[in-house]
N, C-alpha and C positions, 0 to 999 in steps of 0.2 A: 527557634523555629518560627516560621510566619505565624501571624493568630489569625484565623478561623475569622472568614468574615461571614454576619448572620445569613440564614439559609433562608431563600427566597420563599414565597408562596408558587407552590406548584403549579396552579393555575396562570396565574402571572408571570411565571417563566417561561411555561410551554405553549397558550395561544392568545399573548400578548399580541403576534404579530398576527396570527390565524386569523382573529376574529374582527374586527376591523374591514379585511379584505373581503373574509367569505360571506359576510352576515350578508351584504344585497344581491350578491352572485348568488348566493344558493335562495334565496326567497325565489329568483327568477328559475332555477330550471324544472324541469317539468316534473313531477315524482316519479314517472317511471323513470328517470335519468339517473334518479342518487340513491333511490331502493332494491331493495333483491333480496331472494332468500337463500343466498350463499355470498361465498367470498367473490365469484366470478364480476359481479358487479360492482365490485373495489378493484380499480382499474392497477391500483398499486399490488397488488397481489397474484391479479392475472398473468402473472409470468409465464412465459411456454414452459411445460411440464420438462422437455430435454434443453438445459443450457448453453446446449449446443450450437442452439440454434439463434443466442441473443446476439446481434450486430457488436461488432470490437470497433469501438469510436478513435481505439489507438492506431488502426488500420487505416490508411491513405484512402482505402478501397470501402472502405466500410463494410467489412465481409462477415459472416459468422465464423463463428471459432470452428464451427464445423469446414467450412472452406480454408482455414488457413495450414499449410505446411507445417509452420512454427506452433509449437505446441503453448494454447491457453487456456488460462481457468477463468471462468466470470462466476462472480459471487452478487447473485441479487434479489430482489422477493422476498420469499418468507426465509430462506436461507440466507441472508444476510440479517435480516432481524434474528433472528437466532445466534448469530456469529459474535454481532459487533461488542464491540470494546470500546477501554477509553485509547486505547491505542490502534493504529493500523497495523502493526505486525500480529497484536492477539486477534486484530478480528480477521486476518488471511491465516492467519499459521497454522490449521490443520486442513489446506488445502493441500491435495499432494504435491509434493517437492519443495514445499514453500515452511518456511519454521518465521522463528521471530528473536531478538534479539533483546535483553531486557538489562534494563538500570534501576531493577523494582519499578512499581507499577505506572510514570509516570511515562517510564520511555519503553518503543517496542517498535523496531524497525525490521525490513522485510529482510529475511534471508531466500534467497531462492535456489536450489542446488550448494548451498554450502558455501554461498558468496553473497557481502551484502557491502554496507556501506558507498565508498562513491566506483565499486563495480555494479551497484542495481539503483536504476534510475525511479523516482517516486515522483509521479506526474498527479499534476490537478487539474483537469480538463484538458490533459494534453500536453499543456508544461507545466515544467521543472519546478517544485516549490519555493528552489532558491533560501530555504534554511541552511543553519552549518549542522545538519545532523550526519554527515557523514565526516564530520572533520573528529567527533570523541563521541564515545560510549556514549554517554550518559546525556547527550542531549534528542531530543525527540524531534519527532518532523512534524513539521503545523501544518496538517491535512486533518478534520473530525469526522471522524467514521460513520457516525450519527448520520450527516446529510448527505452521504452517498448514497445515489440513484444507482449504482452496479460501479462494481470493485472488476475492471480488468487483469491478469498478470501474465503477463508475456514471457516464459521461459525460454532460459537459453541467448545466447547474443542477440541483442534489439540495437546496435548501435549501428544500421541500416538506416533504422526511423530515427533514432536519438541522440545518439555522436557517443562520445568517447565512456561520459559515465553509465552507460548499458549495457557494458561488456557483458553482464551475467545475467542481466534481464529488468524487465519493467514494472511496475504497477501502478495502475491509473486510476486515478479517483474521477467515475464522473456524477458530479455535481449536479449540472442542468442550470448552471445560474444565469447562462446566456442561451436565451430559446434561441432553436435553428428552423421553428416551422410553429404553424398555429399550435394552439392548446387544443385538444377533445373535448376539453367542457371550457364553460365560461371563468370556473373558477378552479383549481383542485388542490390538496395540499394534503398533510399528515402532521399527529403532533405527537405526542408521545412523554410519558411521564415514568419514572422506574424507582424503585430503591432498590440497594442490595444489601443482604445483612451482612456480608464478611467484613465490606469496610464501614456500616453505616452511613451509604453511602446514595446519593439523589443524584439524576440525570433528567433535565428535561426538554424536551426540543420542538421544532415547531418551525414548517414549511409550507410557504404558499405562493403560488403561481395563479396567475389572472391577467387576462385581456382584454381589450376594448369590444366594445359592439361590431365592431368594421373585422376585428381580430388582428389588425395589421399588428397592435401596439401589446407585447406581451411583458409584462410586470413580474418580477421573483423578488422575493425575501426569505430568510430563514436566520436560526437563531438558535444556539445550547446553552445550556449552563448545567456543570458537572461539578459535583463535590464531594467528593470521598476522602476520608477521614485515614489514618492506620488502621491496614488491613490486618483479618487475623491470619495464622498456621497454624498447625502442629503443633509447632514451638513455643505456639506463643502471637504476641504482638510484632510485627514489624514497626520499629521505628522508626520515622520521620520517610510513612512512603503514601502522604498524602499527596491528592493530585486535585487540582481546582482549573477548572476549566470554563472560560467566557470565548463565543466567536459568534459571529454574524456576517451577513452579505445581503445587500441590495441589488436587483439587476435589472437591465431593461433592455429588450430588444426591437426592432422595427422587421416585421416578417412579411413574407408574397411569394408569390410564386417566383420570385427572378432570384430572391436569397434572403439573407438576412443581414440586420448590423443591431451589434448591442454592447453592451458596457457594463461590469460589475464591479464593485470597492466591496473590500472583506476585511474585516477586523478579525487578529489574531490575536487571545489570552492566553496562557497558561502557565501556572503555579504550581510545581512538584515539588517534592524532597528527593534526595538521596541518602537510599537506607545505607549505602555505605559508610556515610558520614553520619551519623544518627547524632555525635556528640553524649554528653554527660549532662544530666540533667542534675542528679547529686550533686554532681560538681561546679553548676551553673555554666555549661558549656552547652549552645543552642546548637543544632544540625547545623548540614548544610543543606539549601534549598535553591532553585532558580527558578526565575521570573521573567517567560519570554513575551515579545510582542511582537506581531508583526502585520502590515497595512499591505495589502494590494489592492494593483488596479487593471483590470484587465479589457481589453476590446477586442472582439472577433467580429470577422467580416463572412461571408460566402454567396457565391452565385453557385445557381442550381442549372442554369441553363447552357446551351453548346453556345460558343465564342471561336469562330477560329476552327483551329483540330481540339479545342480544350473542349472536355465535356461537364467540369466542375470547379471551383476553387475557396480554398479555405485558407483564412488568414487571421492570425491571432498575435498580438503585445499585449505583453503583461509589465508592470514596475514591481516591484516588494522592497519594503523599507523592512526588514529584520534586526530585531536586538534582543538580547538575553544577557541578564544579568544572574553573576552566580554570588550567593549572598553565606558568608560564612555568620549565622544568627541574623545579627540586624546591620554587621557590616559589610561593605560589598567586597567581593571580591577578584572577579574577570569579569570583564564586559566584552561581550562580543557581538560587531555589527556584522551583517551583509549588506549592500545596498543590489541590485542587479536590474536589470529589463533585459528580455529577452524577446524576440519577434520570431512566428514561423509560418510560411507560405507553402502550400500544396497543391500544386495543379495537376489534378487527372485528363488523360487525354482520351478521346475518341480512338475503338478499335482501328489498330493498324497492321493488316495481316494477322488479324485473330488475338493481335497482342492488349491487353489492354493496363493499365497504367499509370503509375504518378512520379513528376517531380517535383522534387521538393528544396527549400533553405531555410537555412535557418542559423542566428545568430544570437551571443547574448554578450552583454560589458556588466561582470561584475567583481568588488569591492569589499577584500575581506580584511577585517583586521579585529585585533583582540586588544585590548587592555586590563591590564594589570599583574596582580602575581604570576597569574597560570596562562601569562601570554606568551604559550610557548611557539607560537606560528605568528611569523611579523607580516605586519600591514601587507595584503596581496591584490593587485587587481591585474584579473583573468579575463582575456577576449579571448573569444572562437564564433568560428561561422564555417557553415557547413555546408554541402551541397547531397542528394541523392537522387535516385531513380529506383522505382523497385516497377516490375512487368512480371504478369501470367497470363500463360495461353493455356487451352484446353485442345484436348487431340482423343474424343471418346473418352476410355475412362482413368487417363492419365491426366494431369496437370501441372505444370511446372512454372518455378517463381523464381526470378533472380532479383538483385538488387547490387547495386554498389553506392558507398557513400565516402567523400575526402572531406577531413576535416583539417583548418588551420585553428590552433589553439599557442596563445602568447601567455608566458606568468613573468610578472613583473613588480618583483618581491619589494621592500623598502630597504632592503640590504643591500638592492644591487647587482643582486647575479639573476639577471634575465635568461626565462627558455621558453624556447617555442617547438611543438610538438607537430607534425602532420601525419594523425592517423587516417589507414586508408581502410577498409571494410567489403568485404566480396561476400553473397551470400545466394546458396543455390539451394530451393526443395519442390520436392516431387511428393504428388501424392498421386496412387495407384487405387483408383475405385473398382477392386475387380470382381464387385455383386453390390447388390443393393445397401447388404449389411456389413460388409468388409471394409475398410481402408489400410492401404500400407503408404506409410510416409518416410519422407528421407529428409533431412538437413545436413547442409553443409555451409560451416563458417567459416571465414577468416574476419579475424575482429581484432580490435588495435584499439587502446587508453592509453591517453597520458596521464602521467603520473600528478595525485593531487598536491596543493597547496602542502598539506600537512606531511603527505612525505617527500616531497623536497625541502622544505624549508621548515621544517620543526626543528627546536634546540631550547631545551626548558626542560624543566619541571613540572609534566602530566597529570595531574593525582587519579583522574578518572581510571586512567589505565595502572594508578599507582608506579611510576616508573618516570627516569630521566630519559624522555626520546629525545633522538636524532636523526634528523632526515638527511636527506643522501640528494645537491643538488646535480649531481650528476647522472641520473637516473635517465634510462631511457623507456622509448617504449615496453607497454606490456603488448604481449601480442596472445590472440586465443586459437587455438586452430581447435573447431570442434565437430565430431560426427555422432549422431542420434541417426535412432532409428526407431519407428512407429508402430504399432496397430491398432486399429480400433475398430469394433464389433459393437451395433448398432441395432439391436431385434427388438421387435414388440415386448417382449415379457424377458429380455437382458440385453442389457450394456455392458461392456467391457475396455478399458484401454490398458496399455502397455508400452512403454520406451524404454530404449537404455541406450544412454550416452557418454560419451569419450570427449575431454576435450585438455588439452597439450599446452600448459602454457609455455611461453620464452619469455622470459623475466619476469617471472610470478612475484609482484611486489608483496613486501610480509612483513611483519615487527621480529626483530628475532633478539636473543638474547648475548648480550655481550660480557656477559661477567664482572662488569664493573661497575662502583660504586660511586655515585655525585649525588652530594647533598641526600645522605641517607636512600637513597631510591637507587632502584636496580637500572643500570643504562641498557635501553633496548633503542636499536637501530635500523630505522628501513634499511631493507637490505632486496637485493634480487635472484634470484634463481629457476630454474625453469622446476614447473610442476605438473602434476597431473590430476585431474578431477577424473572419477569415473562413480558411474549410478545407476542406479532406476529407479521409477516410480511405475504405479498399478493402481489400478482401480476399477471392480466390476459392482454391478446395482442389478439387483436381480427382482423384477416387480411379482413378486409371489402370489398375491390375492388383488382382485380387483371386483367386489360387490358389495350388495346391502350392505354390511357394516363397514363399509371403506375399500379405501388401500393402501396395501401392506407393501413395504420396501425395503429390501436389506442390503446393507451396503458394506462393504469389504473395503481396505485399501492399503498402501505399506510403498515407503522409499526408503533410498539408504543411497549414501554419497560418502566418496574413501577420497581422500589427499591428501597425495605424497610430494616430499620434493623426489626428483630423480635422482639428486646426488645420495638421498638415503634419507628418510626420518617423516615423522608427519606434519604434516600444518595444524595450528594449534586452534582452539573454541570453532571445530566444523561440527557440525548440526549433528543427535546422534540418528540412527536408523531408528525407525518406527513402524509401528502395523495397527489398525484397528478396525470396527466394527459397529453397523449403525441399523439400530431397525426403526423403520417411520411408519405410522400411521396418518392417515389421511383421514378426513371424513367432511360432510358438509359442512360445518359447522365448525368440528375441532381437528387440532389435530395435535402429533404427541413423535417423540422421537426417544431413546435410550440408546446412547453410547458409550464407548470405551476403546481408549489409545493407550497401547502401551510403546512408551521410551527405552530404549533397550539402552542397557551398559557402554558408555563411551570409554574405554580403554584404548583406544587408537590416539593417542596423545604426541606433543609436542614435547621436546626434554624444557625439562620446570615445570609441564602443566600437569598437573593431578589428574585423576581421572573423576566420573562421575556414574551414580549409580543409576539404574533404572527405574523404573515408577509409571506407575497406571494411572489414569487420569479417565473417571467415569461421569458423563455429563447425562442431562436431560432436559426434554422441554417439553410443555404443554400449554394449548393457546384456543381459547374460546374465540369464535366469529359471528357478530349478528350486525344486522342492518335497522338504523329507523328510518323513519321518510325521508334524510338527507346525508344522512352520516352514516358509515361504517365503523363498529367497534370490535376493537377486541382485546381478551384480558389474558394474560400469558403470564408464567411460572418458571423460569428456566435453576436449575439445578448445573453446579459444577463443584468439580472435585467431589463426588459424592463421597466416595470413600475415605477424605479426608487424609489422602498420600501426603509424604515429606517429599517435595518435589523441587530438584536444583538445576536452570538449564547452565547447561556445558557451554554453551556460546557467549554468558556473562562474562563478566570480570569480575563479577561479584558473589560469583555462585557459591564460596567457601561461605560465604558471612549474610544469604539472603537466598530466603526458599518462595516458591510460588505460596500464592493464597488457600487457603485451607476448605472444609466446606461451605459453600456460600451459595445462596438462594437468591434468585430476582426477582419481583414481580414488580406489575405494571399495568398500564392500559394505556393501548394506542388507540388515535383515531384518524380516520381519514374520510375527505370529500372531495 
């Protein structure tokens, strides 16, 4: 197992970079500027009460999630301080419709409707991370939950905006490491310190933003460092499912009224185990553990003024040098690089006939290859470039959105057998405002992926997935034909929303089981056949009390998602259905939440997959707020798994031989200026 390296001073990890910047910023602003006697003057917390309402940075259009067709969740404010993780799938997964995927605690990737991996696209300011976390289980996406400024998730076909890997949807991490317009204050930032008792476990972070006098020149840094030990269960200790975590970014932008340009480089660490592998330590046999890294670089451009018919444009390249090494004890054993850059260009245009609009491109060249034992996907490098359009007009209290996008995408393996894929993409939604507090919505997709690297051309020995895979390079398009349908109820003292959707694949690619045996391990083979996804998610908030002592908020909500093939039988680790319940306290000062999710019985199983049981999962939080003359603090308690359930998710591969974390307590103090 890796050894423990010594655990920093708290302070010095969390506003090493703060305090440098903010010390002569904050001597300069005024004290009514950085004081208050509530949260309302912590600009980070002032979030609008309805999330409805926060602008989707994923959108060409910049719209709120309340104007868009396609159905999205934004997670951010004190509801993401509450959420996050050392993972992005734990800190989205009890969004509705959305789960998480896990290799023990190190890795935790988005499932959204019952599909994840390279069907749901994981954006960092808009692109693509460019990790291999969708190539195996068990490796993680280098995105830190920690310095998300709001967590977007775009359910349902996004490969309008994103091409081919967004057949099942998006999540967007935005950052803010490249400003697109001045600061509000001279200087602002957040830092945050935590332990937790289940793994013995510190997280510190620490975020700051600053400008010049003129304001034209705006300055970003931030920085984590995360170290959790083996977590406890039920059972017991988890073996070798420590995770150690280093990442930072510098950035700089030049802003004005005409647009902006700026530049960031980001260091990416991260140290897990796999509890699958735990090894013997009797027997002097070390885990096995990986040790990722990865370097970008990225520059954005935009003009804010009318050019032409254009009325905006936004332009972004990124590079990522990717590598992880997987280390069986102290020797290695796969190494796997990415190298990629990828560029994308959006121009919205000036109403034309009430239409208004963006087109967009976008391209990336990148470079995958694996060495060693478990290099069972040969040397690949992938080009695609992409073209779209998406347009909405308004006609009273109707609205309607189309878009189409064509993609060309080349794979050009080191074995030799080259393919190139052209998915094409159509997508139609209406939304029907027909009262203040009603909406009814419609989507309509046609959506098309090509098939990834790993199932055309895999042929090895897996262990993650435990099995001999084989990939299939004859594989053709997947294609998605999907229909949803909306409500959503919008009233002063209740919320409400509701969808359920249909969506039909033709050549639903899948691992399936072929009965045969190489090199000790079960041979399982991409393979295709047409399927079916069907669901719903729900979610009503009903604001009960609103006086002297606060307000009270109780929150309902529950999905569920079935896949079949057509020809007969289920698809195997789909998410199971769920329902739960939340009641929040508000108040000046504090506030306080008590929940509970119940996981219901997943018995809709694949033949060879087991089934798994149900289990409750009861959380809580509580978070003190006060202001001195510069700074905002506050000190918070969060509680999970209270009731200390044996809990195993169904979408592992490891759920036979590793249960979620047992009772475990946070606390902490953040700060902000």
């Amino acid at each position: 197992m890796l050894a423990r390296r010594p655990r920093r001073s708290l302070l010095a990890i969390a506003l090493t970079l703060a305090l440098p910047l903010a010390g002569p910023a904050l001597a300069q602003q005024a004290p009514d500027q950085a004081s208050g006697s509530d949260t309302a003057s912590d600009k980070r917390h002032d979030q609008p009460t309805d999330l409805d309402s926060v602008v989707v940075t994923a959108s060409p259009l910049r719209a709120s999630a309340e104007d868009l067709a396609q159905p999205v969740e934004v997670l951010s404010g004190e509801k993401l301080d509450e959420a996050r993780g050392a993972t992005l799938g734990e800190t989205i997964g009890k969004l509705p419709g959305v789960q998480s995927s896990n290799f023990g605690a190190g890795v935790g990737r988005p499932i959204i409707r019952g599909l994840e991996g390279p069907r749901v696209g994981v954006l960092s300011g808009g692109m693509a991370t460019q990790d291999v976390s969708t190539v195996s289980q068990d490796h993680n996406v280098s995105v830190e939950p920690f310095l998300a400024d709001q967590i977007e998730v775009l359910k349902g076909p996004a490969t309008l905006l994103y091409g081919s890997g967004a057949i099942g949807g998006v999540v967007n991490v935005v950052d803010g490491r490249i400003a697109e317009k001045p600061l509000d204050e001279t200087v602002s930032g957040r830092a945050e310190v935590r332990h937790d008792t289940v793994n013995d476990g510190f997280t510190g972070m620490a975020r700051v933003d600053a400008m010049g006098a003129d304001g034209a020149l705006v300055l970003h840094a931030d920085g984590v460092y995360r170290n959790n030990k083996d977590y406890q269960t039920p059972l017991g200790r988890q073996r070798n499912s420590f995770v150690d975590t280093k990442t930072g970014a510098l950035g700089a932008s030049l802003v004005g009224d005409l647009g902006f340009l700026g530049f960031s480089a980001s260091r990416y660490e991260d140290s897990y185990g796999n509890p699958g592998e735990p090894g013997d330590i009797a027997a002097g046999e070390a885990g096995v553990h990986l040790e990722m890294k990865q370097s970008r670089f990225e520059s954005k451009a935009g003009i804010n003024q009318e050019f032409g018919i254009f009325s905006g444009l936004r332009a972004s390249v990124a590079h990522t040098d990717y590598e992880h090494v997987e280390f069986e004890g102290e020797e290695v054993g796969t190494r796997f690089t990415n190298e990629a850059t990828e560029g994308r260009l959006e121009l919205t245009h000036k109403p034309f006939g009430g239409w208004i609009g963006a087109f967009g491109l976008q391209g990336y060249d990148r470079t995958f290859e694996a060495i060693g034992e478990e290099a069972f996907v040969p040397r690949t490098r992938t080009k695609g470039y992409g073209a779209f359009v998406t347009e909405q007009n308004e006609w009273d209290a109707l609205q309607v959105e189309l878009g189409a996008r064509v993609d060309r995408i080349e794979s050009n393996p080191a074995t030799g057998f080259d393919r190139s894929f052209t998915p094409l993409s159509l997508s139609a939604g209406a939304i029907w405002k027909f009262n203040e507090a009603w909406r009814l919505s419609l989507n309509l997709d046609r959506a098309e992926r090509a098939p990834a690297e790993e199932e055309l051309f895999a042929d090895g020995p897996h262990v993650a997935t435990a099995s001999f895979e084989i990939g299939d390079a004859d594989l053709r398009k997947e294609r998605a034909n999907q229909f949803e349908l909306g409500l959503h109820y919008h009233g002063a003292r209740f919320e409400a929303k509701l969808s359920a959707y249909q969506t039909n694949f033709d050549g639903f690619i899948y691992l399936s089981d072929t009965g045969l045996i190489e090199d000790d391990l079960p041979v399982r083979q991409w393979s295709q056949a047409d399927a079916r996804f069907r669901g719903f998610e729900a979610e009503a908030i009903a604001h009960v009390f609103d006086g002297d002592a606060g307000k009270f908020d109780v929150r309902v909500f529950g999905d569920r998602v079935r896949a079949t093939l057509d020809e007969g039988g289920n698809l195997p680790r789909i998410a199971p259905a769920r329902f739960g319940g939340e009641l929040r306290w508000n108040a000046s000062s504090w506030r306080a939440s008590l929940g509970a999710t119940r996981y219901m019985k997943q018995d809709d199983v694949a033949v060879g997959e087991t089934p798994t049981d149900g289990y409750t999962l009861v959380d809580a939080h509580l978070a003190y707020h006060w202001d001195t003359d510069q700074l905002g603090w506050e000190l918070f308690l969060d509680g999970t798994n209270l009731t200390d359930q044996e809990a195993r998710v169904h979408t592992s591969f490891l759920k036979d031989t590793v249960v979620l974390p047992g009772r475990g307590v946070a606390f902490g103090v953040r700060m902000f200026f």
